[in-house]
MARVEXPA-956046 format. One record per residue (C-alpha): residue in one letter; residue number from 1; y negated, z, x. Coordinates in Angstrom, 1 decimal. Last residue first. Layout:
# residues N
A, NUM, Y, Z, X $
...
# end
This chain:
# residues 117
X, 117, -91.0, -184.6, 185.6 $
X, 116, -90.6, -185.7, 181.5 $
X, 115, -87.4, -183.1, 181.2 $
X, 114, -90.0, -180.4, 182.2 $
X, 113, -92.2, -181.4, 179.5 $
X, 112, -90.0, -181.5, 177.2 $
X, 111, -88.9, -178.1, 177.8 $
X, 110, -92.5, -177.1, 177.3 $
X, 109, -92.9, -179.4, 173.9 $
X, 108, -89.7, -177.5, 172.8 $
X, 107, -91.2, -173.7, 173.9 $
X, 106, -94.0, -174.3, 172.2 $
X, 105, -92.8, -176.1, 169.0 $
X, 104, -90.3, -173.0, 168.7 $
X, 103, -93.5, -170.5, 169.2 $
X, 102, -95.7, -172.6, 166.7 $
X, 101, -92.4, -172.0, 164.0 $
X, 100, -91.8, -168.6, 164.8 $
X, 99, -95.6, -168.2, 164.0 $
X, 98, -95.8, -170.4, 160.7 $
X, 97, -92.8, -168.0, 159.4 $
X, 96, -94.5, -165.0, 160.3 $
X, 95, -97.6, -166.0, 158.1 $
X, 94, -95.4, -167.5, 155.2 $
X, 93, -93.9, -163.9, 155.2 $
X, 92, -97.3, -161.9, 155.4 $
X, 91, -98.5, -164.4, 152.7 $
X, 90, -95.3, -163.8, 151.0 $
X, 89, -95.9, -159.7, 150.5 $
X, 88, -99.1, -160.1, 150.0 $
X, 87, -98.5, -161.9, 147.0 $
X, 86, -95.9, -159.5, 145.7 $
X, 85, -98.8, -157.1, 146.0 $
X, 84, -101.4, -159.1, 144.1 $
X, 83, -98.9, -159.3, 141.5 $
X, 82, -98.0, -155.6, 140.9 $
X, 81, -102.0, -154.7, 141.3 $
X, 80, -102.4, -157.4, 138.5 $
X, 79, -99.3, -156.0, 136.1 $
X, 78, -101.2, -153.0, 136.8 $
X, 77, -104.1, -153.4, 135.7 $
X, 76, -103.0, -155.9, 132.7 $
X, 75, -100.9, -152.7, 131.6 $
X, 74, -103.9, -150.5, 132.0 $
X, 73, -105.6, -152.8, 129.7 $
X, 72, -103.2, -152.7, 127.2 $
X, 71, -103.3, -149.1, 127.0 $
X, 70, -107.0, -148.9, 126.9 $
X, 69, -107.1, -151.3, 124.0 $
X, 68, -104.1, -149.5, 122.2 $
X, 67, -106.1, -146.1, 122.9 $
X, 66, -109.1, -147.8, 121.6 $
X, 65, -107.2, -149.5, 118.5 $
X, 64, -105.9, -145.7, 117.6 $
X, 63, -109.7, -144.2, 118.1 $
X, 62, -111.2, -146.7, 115.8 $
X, 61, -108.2, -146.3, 113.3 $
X, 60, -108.8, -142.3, 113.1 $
X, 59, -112.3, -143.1, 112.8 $
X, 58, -111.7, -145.6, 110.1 $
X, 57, -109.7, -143.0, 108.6 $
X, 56, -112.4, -140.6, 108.7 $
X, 55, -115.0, -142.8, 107.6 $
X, 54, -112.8, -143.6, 104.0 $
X, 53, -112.0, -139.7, 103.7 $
X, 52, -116.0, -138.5, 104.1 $
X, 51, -116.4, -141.7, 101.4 $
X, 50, -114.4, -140.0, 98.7 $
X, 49, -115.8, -137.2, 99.7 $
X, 48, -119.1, -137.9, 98.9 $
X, 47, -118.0, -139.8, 95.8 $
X, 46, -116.3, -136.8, 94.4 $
X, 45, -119.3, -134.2, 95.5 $
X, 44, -121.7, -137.0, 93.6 $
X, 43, -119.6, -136.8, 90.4 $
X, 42, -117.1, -139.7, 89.4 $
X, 41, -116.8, -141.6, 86.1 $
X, 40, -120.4, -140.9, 85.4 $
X, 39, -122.0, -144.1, 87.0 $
X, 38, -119.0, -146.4, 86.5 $
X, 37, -119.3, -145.1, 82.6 $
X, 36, -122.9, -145.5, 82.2 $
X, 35, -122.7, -149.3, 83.4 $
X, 34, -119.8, -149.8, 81.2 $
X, 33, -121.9, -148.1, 78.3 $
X, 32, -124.5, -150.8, 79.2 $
X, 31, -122.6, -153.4, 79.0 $
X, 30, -120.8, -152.6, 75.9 $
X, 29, -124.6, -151.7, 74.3 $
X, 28, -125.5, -155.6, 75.8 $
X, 27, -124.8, -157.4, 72.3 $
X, 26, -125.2, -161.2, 72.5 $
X, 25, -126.8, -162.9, 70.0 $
X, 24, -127.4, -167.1, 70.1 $
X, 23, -128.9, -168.9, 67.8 $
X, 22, -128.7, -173.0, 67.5 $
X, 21, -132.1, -174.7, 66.8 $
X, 20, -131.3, -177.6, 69.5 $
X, 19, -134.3, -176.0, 72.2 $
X, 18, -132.0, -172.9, 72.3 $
X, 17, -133.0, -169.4, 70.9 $
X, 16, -131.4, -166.3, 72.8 $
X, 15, -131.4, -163.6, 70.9 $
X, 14, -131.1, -160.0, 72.2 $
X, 13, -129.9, -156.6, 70.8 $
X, 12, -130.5, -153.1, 71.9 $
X, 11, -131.1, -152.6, 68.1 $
X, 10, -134.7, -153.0, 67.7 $
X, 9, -134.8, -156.4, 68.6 $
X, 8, -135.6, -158.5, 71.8 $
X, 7, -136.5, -161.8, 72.2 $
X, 6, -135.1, -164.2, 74.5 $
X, 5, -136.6, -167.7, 75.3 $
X, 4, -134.2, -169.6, 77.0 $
X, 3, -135.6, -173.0, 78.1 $
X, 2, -133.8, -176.4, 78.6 $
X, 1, -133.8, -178.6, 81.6 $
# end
């Protein structure tokens, strides 16, 4: 693996020497006055609001999925109280079908019973 060694020089410049004798400068005054103009390109107050608006919209979209949640919840709720009604329902059906039934097969196995003797 080759080395890098940089050195620096007076004008914010560096060298980088490679092991084949090549030179390479690179000028980091554009990066630094990039770096100096994300810093200054908005004051504190800006940036404080600008991240006051970002948490308040996330608050208002917290509190919008919660009420959806809620909502959707409520639905299932009742959907479930809806079903377990309907279900009732048929069980008290299926219940005074299999009685009718037993009362039919008692009176049959009775008349049978007297046609027997």
């Amino acid at each position: 693996m080759a080395k890098i060694n940089l050195n620096s020089n007076n004008n914010n410049q560096f060298e980088a020497l490679l092991p084949s004798g090549f030179c390479l400068k690179s000028s980091f005054s554009l990066f630094e006055s990039a770096i100096s103009n994300l810093k200054n390109s908005g004051s504190d107050e800006d940036l404080q609001q600008l991240m006051d608006q970002r948490r308040k919209k996330r608050m208002i979209s917290n509190r919008e999925s919660a009420r959806r949640s809620r909502k959707r919840k409520q639905k299932h709720l009742d959907d479930l109280k809806s079903q377990l009604n309907q279900l009732r329902n048929e069980n008290n059906q299926i219940i005074s079908s299999v009685s009718i039934t037993t009362q039919h097969y008692i009176s049959v196995e009775a008349e049978n019973s007297v046609l027997r003797a």
